[in-house]
C-alpha positions in Angstrom: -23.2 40.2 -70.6 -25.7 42.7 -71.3 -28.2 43.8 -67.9 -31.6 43.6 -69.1 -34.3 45.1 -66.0 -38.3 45.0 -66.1 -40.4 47.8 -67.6 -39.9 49.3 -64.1 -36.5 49.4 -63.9 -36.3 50.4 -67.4 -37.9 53.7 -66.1 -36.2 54.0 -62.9 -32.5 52.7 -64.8 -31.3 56.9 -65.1 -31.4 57.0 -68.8 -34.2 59.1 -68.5 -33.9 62.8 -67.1 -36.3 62.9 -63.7 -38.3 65.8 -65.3 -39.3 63.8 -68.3 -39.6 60.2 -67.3 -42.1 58.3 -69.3 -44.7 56.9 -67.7 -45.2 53.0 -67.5 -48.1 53.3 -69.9 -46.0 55.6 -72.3 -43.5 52.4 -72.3 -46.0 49.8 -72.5 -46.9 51.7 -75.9 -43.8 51.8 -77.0 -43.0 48.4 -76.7 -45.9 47.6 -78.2 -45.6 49.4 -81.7 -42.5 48.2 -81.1 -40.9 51.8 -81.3 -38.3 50.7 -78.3 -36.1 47.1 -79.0 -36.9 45.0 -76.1 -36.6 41.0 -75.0 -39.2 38.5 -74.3 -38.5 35.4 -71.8 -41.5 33.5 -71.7 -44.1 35.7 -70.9 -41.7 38.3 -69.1 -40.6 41.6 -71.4 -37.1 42.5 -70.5 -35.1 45.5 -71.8 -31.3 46.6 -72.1 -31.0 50.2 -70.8 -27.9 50.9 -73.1 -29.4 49.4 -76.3 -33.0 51.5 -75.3 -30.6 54.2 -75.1 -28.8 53.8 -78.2 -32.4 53.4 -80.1 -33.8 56.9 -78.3 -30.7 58.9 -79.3 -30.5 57.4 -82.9 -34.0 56.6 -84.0 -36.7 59.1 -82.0 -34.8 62.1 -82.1 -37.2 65.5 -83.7 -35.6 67.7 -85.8 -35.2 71.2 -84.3 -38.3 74.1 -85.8 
């Protein structure tokens, strides 16, 4: 069974480095143009640190200049 944690957690879950954590806001926007997958239950958003993991490393990587 898959862990899913709050917007919070999501930040604080070590998938991020602790120099470049986004900020709550930055996620909020994220979720919202729907750039990161996430879970709704009820009104709650939920996410799955792996599968936000997964998504980051495969889909919002910048090529190198």
């Amino acid at each position: 069974m898959q862990k899913l944690v709050s917007i919070e957690g999501l930040r604080e879950s070590g998938i991020f480095p602790d120099d470049l954590k986004p900020s709550i806001r930055t996620l909020r926007d994220w979720t919202r143009h729907q750039r990161i997958p996430y879970r709704k239950v009820g009104k709650f958003t939920y996410f799955d640190p792996v599968e936000v993991l997964a998504h980051i490393n495969s889909k919002m990587r910048m090529a190198a200049r």
